[in-house]
C-alpha positions as CSV (number, residue, x, y, z in Angstrom):
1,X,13.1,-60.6,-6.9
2,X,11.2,-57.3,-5.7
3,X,14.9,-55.5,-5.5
4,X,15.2,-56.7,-9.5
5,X,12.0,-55.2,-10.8
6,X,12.8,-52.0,-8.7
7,X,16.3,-51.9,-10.1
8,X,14.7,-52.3,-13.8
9,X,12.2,-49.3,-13.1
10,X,14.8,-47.6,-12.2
11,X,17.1,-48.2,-15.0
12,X,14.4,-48.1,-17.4
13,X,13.6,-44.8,-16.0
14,X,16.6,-43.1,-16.3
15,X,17.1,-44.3,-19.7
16,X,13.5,-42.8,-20.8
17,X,14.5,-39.2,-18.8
18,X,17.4,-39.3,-21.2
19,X,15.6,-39.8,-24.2
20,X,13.5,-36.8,-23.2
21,X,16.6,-34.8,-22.3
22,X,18.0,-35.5,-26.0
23,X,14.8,-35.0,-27.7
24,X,14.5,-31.3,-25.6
25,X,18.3,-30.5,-26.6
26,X,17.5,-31.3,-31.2
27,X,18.4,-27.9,-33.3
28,X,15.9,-25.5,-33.2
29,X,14.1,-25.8,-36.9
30,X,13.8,-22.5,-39.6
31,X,12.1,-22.1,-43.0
32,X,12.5,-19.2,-45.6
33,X,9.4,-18.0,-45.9
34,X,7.1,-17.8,-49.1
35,X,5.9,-14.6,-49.9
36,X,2.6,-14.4,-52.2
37,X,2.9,-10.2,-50.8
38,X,5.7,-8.4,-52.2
39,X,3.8,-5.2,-52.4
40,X,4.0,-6.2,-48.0
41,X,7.4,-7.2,-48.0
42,X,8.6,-3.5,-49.9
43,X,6.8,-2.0,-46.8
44,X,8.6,-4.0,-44.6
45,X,11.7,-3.5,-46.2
46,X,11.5,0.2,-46.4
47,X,10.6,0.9,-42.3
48,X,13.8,-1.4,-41.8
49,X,15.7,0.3,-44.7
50,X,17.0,-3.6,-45.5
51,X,16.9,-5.6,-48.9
52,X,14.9,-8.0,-50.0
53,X,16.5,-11.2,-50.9
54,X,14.5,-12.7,-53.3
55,X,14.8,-16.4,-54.3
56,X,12.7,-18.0,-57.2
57,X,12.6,-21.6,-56.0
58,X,10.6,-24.8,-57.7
59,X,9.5,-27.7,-55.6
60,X,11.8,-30.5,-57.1
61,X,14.7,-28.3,-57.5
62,X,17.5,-30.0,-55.8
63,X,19.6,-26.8,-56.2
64,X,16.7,-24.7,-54.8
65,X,17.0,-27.0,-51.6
66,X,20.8,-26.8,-51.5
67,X,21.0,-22.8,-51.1
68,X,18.4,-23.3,-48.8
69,X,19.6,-26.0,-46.5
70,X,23.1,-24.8,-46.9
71,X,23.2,-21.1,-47.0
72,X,19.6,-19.0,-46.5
73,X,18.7,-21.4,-43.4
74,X,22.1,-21.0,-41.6
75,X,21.5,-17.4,-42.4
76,X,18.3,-17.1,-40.7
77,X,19.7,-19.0,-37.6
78,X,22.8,-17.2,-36.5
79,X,19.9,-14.2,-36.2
80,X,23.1,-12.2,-37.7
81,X,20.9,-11.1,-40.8
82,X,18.1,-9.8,-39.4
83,X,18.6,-6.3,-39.5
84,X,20.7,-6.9,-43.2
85,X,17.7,-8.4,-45.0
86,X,14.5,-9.6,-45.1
87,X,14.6,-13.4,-46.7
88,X,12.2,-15.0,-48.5
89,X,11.2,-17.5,-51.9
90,X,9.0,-17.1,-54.7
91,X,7.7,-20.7,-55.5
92,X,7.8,-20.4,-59.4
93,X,5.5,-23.6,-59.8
94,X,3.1,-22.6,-57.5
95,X,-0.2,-21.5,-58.9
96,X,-1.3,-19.2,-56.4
97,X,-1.6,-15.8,-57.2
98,X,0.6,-13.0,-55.8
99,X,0.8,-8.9,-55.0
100,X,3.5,-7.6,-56.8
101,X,5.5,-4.3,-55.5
102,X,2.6,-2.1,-56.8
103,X,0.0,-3.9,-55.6
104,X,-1.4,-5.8,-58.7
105,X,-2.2,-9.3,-58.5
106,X,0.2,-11.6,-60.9
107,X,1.3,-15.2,-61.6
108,X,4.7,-16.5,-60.3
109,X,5.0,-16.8,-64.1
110,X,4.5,-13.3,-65.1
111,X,6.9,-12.4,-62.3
112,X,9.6,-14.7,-63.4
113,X,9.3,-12.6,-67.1
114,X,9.2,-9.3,-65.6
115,X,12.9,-10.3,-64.0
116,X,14.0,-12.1,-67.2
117,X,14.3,-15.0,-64.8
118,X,15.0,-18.7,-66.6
119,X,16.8,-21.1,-63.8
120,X,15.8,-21.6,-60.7
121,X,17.7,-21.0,-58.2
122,X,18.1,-17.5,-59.0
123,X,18.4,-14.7,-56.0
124,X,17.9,-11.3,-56.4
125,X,18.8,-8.2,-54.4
126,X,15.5,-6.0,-54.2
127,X,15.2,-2.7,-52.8
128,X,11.1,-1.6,-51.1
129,X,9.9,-1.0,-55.2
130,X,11.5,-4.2,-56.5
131,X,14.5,-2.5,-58.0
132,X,17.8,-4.5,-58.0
133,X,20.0,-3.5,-56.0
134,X,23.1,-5.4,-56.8
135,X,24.3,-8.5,-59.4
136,X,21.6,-11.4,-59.1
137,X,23.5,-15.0,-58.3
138,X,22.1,-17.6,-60.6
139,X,22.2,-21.3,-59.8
140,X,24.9,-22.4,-56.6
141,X,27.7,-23.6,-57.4
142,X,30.7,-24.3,-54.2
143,X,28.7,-23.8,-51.2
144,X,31.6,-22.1,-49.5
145,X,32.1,-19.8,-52.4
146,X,28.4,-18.9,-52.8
147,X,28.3,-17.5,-48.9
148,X,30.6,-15.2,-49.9
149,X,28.8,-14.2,-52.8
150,X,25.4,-13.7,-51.2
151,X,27.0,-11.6,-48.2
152,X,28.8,-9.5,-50.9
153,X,25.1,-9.0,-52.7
154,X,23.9,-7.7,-49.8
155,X,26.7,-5.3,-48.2
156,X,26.5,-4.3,-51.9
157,X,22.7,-3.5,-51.4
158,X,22.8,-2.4,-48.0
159,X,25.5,0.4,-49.9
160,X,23.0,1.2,-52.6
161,X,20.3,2.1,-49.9
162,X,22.4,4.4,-47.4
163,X,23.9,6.3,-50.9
164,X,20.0,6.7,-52.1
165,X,20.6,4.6,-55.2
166,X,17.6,3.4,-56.9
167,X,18.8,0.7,-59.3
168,X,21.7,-0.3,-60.5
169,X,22.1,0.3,-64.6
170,X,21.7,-3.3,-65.0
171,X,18.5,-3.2,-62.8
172,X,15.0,-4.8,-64.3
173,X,11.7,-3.4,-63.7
């Protein structure tokens, strides 16, 4: 009977060192920032010499949550972007204030207006003085297909900023 119970602690504890050993192995986890600093985050971008890429996200946006579960998040993990951009959201229904590039304090609202944006998802490519820097991707569509865009947006960008180029003629204020 004694040789049983020991048998069972010793099953039981392997089976619990296991579940420990699983639990230490899960993915490691990754958000795309907020930014409520953009003034901050053209400093940033110009001592890296990197765009910004810009996402105006909503909170019950199941789009919004696609490009980030399936493109910006893989992104951030393979660590393969980190000296090709900085990454980060604009919460459009978010009512806190934010810094824009020149320092004033605005609404995510006026922000969206000053970009002519509408839908969210849309992702811009935004040099340090929040200048676009390439064509702005609106929506997702194929996941696959959208990859390619958003690396294009940026190699485009990354161009732009080694040539000198302020904005494209399409750019926004």
């Amino acid at each position: 009977m004694r040789e049983s119970k020991l048998q069972f602690m010793v099953i039981m504890l392997a089976i619990m060192s296991l579940g420990v050993i699983s639990a230490g192995a899960a993915k490691p986890t990754v958000e795309v920032k907020q930014t409520t600093d953009l003034a901050k985050l053209g400093a940033i971008a110009s001592e890296k010499n990197v765009p910004i890429l810009l996402v105006f996200s909503a909170e019950h946006c199941t789009y919004c949550e696609l490009l980030e579960d399936e493109i910006l998040k893989p992104m951030l993990l393979s660590g393969e972007y980190r000296q090709r951009a900085l990454i980060y959201k604009v919460m459009v229904d978010d009512s806190t204030e934010l810094r824009d590039f020149n320092g004033n304090f605005i609404s995510a609202d006026t922000l969206m207006h000053r970009y002519n944006v509408f839908v969210t998802p849309t992702t811009l490519f935004l040099d340090n003085n929040g200048k676009e820097l390439s064509e702005r991707l609106l929506g997702i569509n194929t996941v696959e297909m959208f990859g390619g865009l958003v690396d294009q947006a940026i190699d485009t960008s990354l161009e732009q900023l080694r040539n000198g180029s302020k904005q494209l003629a399409s750019s926004r204020p």
